[in-house]
C-alpha positions as CSV (number, residue, x, y, z in Angstrom):
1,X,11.9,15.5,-0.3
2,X,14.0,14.0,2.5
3,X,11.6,10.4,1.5
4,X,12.6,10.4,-2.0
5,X,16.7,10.7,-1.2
6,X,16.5,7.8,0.8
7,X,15.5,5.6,-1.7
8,X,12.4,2.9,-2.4
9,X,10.8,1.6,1.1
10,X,12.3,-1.8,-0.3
11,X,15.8,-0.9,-0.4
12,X,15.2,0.9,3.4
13,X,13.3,-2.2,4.5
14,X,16.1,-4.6,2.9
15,X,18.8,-2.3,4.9
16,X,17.2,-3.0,8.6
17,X,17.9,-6.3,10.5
18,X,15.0,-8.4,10.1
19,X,13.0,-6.4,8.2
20,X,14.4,-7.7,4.7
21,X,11.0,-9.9,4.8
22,X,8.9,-7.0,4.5
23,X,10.7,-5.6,1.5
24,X,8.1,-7.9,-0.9
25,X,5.8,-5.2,-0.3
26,X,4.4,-3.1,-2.9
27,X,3.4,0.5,-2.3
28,X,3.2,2.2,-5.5
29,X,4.2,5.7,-6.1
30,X,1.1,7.7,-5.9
31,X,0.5,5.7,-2.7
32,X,3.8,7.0,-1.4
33,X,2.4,11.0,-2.8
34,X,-0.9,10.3,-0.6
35,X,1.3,9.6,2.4
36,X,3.5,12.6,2.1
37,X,0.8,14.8,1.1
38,X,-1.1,13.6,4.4
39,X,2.4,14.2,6.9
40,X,3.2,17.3,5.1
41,X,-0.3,18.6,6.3
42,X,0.3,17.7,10.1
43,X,1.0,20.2,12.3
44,X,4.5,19.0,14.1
45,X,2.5,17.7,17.7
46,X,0.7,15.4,15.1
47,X,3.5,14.2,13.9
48,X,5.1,14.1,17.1
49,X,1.8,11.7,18.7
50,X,1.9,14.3,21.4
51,X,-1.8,14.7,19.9
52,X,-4.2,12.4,19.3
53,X,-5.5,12.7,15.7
54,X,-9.1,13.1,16.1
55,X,-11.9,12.5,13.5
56,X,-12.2,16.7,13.0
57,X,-8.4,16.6,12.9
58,X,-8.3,13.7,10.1
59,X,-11.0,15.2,8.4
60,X,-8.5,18.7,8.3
61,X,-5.5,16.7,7.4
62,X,-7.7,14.7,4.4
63,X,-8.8,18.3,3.2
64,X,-5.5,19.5,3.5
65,X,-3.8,17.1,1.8
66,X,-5.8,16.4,-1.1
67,X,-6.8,12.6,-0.2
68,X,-9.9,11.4,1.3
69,X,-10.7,10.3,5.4
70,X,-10.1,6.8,3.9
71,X,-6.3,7.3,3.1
72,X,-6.1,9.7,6.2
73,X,-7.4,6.7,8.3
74,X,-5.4,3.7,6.5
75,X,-2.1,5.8,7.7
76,X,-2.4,6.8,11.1
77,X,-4.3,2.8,11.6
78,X,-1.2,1.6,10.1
79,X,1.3,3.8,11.7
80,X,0.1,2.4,14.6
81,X,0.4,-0.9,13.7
82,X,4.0,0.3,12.9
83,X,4.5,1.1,15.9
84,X,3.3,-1.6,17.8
85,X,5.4,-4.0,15.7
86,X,8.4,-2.0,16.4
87,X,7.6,-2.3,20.2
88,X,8.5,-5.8,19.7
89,X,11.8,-5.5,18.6
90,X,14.9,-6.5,20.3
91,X,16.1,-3.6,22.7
92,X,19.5,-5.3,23.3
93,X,21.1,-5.1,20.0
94,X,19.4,-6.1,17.0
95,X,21.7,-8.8,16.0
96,X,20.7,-10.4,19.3
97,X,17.8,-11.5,18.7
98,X,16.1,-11.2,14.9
99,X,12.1,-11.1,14.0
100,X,10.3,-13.8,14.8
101,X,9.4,-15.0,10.6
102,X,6.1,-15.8,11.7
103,X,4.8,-12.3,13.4
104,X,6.7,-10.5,10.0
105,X,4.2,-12.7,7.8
106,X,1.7,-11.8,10.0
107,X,2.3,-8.0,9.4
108,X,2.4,-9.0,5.8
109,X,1.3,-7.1,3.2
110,X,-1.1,-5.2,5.0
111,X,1.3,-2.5,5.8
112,X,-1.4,0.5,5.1
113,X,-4.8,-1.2,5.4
């Protein structure tokens, strides 16, 4: 898949400006199958947020994708989160003005919990 040909989230993470922080984290592979699994069964508004993913729509999507509520529920909680945190960043150029350390540690490892 287009994920795979990319390369390891730590090399992608390592890549973006201020981000290189996060690249400690450890997601390991059949983590990374759950989460594909999981997007491959959203329907494109889902993927899109132009829905909100309800608890019959996670159950469908948990179903779907072979992985329980749980996982469904750790990845849209920590796409969120994502998002959020991205919120944050400089609009102006990203050299401008780099991640504040102490909101990365924050974030920590908790990328998916």
């Amino acid at each position: 898949s287009m994920i795979k040909k990319m390369g390891s989230i730590k090399s992608l993470l390592k890549m973006v400006p201020g981000m290189s922080a996060l690249s400690n984290l450890d997601l390991p592979e059949g983590e990374m199958k759950k989460i594909e699994s999981i997007i491959k069964s959203m329907t494109p508004k889902e993927k899109l947020e132009l829905v909100d993913i309800s608890h019959s729509r996670r159950k469908r999507l948990a179903m779907g994708s072979g992985t329980t509520l749980d996982d469904v529920n750790r990845l849209v909680k920590g796409f969120r989160r994502i998002k959020q945190f991205m919120k944050k960043m400089p609009t102006k150029g990203l050299t401008k003005g780099l991640f504040n350390m102490n909101q990365m540690k924050n974030f920590g490892g908790n990328l998916w919990r």
